[in-house]
Structures are given as C-alpha cells and as structure tokens.
C-alpha positions in Angstrom: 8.3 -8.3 11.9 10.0 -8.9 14.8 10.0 -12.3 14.9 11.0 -12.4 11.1 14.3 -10.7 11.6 16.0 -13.3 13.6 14.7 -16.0 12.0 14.5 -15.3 8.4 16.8 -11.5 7.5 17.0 -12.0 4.3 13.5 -11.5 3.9 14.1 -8.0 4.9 17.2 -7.5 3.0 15.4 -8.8 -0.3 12.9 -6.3 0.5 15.4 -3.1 1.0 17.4 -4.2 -2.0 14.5 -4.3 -4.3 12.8 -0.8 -3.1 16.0 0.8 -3.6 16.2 -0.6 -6.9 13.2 0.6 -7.7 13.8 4.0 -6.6 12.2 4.7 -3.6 14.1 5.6 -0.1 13.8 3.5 2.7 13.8 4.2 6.4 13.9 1.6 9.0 13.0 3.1 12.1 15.1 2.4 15.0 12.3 3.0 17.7 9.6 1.2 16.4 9.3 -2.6 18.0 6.7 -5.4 17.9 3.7 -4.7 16.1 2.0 -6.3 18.9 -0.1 -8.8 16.7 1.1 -12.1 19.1 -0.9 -10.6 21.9 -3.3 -9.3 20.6 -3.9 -13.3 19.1 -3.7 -14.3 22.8 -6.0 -11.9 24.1 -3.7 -9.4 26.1 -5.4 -6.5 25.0 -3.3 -3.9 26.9 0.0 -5.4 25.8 -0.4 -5.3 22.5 -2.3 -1.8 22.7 1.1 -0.3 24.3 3.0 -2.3 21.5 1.0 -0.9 18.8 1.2 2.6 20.6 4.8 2.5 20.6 5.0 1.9 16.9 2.3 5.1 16.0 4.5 7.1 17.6 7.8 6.5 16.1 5.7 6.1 12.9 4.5 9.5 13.7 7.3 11.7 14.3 8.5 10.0 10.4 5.8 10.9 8.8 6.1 14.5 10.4 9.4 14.9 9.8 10.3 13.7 6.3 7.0 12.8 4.7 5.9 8.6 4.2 4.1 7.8 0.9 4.1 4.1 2.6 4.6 2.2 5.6 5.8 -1.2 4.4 5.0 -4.3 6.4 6.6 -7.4 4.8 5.4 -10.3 7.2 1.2 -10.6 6.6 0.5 -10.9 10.0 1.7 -7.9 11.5 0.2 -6.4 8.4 -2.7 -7.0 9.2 -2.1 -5.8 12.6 -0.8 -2.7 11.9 -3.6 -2.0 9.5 -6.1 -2.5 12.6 -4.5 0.3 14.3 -7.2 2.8 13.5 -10.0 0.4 14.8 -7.8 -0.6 17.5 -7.4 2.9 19.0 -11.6 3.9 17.8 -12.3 5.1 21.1 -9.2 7.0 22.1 -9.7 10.4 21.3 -6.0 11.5 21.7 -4.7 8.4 19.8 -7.5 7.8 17.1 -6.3 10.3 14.2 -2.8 9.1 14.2 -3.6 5.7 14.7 -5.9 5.9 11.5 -2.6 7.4 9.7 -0.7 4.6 10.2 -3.4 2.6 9.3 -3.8 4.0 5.5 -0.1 4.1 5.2 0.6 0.8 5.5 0.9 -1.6 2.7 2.0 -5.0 2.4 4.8 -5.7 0.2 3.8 -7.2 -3.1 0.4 -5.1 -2.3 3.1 -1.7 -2.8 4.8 -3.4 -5.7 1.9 -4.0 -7.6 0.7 -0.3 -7.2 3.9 1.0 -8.1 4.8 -1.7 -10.7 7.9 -3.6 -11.3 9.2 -2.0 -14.7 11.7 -3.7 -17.0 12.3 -7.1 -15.5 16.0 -7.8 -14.9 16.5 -11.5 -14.6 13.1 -13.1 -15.5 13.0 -16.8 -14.0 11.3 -20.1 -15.2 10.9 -21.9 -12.1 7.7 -23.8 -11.1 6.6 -21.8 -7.5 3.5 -23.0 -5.7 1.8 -20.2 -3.9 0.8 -20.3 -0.4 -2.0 -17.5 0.0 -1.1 -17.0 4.0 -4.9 -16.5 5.6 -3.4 -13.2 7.5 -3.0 -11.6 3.7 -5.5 -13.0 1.7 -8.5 -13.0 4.0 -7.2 -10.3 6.8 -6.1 -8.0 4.3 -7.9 -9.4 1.2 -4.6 -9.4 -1.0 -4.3 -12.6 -3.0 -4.0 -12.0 -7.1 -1.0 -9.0 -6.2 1.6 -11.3 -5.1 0.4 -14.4 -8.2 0.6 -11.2 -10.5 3.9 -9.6 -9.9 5.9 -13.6 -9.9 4.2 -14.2 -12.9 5.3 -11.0 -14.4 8.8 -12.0 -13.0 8.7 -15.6 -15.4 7.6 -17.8 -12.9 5.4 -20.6 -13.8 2.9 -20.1 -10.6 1.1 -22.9 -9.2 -1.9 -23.0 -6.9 -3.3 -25.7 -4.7 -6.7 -26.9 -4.4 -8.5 -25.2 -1.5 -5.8 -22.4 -1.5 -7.9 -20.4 1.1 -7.2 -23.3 3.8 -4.8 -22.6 6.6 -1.7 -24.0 6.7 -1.8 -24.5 11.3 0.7 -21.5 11.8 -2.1 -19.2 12.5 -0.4 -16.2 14.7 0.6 -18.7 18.1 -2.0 -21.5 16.6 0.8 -23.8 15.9 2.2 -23.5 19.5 -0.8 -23.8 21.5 -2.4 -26.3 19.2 0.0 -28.2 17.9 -1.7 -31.3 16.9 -4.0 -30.0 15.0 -1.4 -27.4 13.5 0.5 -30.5 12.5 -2.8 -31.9 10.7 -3.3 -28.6 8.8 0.5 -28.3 7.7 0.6 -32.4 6.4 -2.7 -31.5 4.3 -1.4 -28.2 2.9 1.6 -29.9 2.3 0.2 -32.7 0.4 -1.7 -29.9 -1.6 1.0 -27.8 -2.4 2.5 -31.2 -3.4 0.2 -32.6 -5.7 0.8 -29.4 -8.2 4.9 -30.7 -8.2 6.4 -27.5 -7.7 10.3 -26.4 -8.1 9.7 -24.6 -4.3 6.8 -23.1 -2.5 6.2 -19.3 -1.8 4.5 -17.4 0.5 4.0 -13.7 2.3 4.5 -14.9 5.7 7.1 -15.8 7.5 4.9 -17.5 10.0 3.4 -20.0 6.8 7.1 -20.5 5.8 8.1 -21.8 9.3 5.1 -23.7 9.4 5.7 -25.5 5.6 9.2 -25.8 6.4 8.9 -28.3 8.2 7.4 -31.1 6.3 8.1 -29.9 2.6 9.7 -31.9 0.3 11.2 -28.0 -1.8 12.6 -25.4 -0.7 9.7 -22.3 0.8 10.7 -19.1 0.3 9.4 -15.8 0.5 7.8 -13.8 -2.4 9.6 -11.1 -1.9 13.1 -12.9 -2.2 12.0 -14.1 -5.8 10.8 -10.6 -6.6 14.5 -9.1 -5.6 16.4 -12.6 -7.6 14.5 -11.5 -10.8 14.6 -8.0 -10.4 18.3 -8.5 -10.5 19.1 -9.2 -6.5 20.6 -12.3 -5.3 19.2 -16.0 -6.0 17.8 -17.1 -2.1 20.0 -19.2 -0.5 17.0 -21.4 0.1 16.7 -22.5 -3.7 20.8 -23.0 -4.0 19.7 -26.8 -4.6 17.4 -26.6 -6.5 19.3 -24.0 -9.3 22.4 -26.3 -9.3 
C-alpha cells in the first residue's frame, strides 16, 4: 500500500520477515505503484484504471519471468482493489487475460498464511487483542475467521466486539470527506472495542488503524506484526507499554 509505507513500514517489514521465515521468497517490485483504490473510491475512473494498469504490467513481466505462486497485498483495501482488476479491465480485450491473472494471484496476508499455515509456533503470546474485521477484508473480500484463526493459533486471547461487521469511518477517503460522521463511526467502534477490555486492538488495514488510533485508549496494531512477534520476529514498537 502506498499509503501504508510511509506511515506505518513496519507493517511491511513484519510481513517480509515472517514470509521469509516461513520459507517462501519475496520480491518487491520496484515498478509497481498505487493500486489505484483512492480513485477509484472517488470516482476517477481513468486514473485509477492507468494506476491499476501500471501495476498488471510490472506484475506481469514477474510472473513471466520467475514464476508467482502469490501476489501478496497486506493493506485490505488495495486488496480488494487489486482483486477487482479482472472485472475492472472486463471489456478490454488486450488487457482482460492479464488483468484476470493478477486478480487470482492476489491474496491478502493472513488469507496466504492461513493456506499455507504457520507450523511450529516460535514465541506464542497471551495477550488480550480485540479484532477489528476492516469492512474492505471481511465484506470486499469476505475474509474474516483467517486472521481470528491464525492469532489464536499464535496464543492470543482474541476478542470481538458487538456488531463487528460495522465500519469503523475510515472507509477508503470516507474519513476525509466526511469527517463528522467518520468521527461518529470511530467513537462507537471505539466504545465497542472497549467494552471487551482488551490488552490492544488489531486489524488488516492500515486505513482502520489510523482511523482507531486516534481515540483508543491501547495500543492498534496490525495482525500481521503479532503474527511476525510470535513467530519469532520482533515485539511492535506499538505494544512496548503495554509488555513493560
């Protein structure tokens, strides 16, 4: 995610360090760019189809080369995105067949992890997590018990709040261009994830984190950093506090 690189990198450092761990070889592509999910959410069609164009191409010339048993997308809403290629490009007869390719090769994260499995857990951890289902993973691309499944593999005592499939006002650009209702959504989901008295809050999107960041009273963290910490990676700097 591009936007998820500046603001949260150890969200993709968690995510190299625990597919190496596991075995498998990761490329990060030096020409691909914005998934071009943030205009497609503000309906500028052509941007985001020369965005998303960009990407199959680069993509591409990969899976040509070398061979891609996934394309791993660690931020839920350019998942989604990226999984949309193929319908995106339906009616593009020069595009469509590589655009579909991408499509099936992409996996979210803990979606990957959960098909390849986690093996002998390194470090397993105790701590009460509350789970944030972001709406781009669980209702976009209907992942919700993968994520919930792996942590609690990992030792973690997961938590889940009452009307999980709510949004929590990030919502793609929602947050910006609506931002008092955004606010509204974020204090109720806050008050949710509250009420189960968690240790910190996870989530699979940076956008949710950003969002929940602001008003919660633990630390929000992604659920790939707590996959990496018990697989034997490093604790997240986030839950320093709270391990002290």
């Amino acid at each position: 995610g591009c936007v998820q690189q500046p603001i949260a990198p150890q969200i993709n450092r968690a995510t190299i360090s625990l597919l190496t761990r596991l075995g498998c070889e990761v490329i990060v592509p030096g020409e691909s760019g914005c998934c071009g999910a943030v205009n497609q959410h503000l309906g500028q069609e052509t941007r985001a189809r020369d965005a998303a164009l960009a990407n199959i191409k680069a993509w591409h010339e990969l899976a040509d080369d070398g061979g891609l048993d996934a394309l791993i997308v660690n931020a839920s809403g350019c998942g989604t995105m990226v999984k949309d290629y193929g319908y995106l490009f339906r009616d593009d007869p020069d595009v469509v067949d590589e655009a579909e390719m991408i499509s099936k090769l992409a996996r979210d994260v803990s979606e990957f992890l959960h098909e390849i499995g986690l093996g002998d857990i390194a470090a397993p951890q105790t701590l009460r997590i509350a789970y944030q289902s972001a709406c781009s993973l669980q209702h976009g691309q209907k992942i919700h018990r993968e994520p919930l499944a792996l942590l609690t593999a990992c030792g973690f005592d997961m938590v889940e709040p009452a009307d999980g499939h709510l949004c929590c006002g990030s919502a793609g650009a929602y947050n910006i261009l609506q931002p008092v209702i955004a606010d509204q959504l974020r204090d109720e989901k806050i008050a949710a994830l509250s009420a189960v008295t968690p240790q910190a809050m996870a989530t699979g999107n940076v956008g949710c984190m950003v969002q929940l960041q602001q008003a919660a009273p633990c630390p929000v963290v992604h659920t790939v950093e707590l996959l990496d910490w018990a697989m034997g990676g490093s604790r997240p700097k986030a839950l320093a506090e709270t391990m002290r």
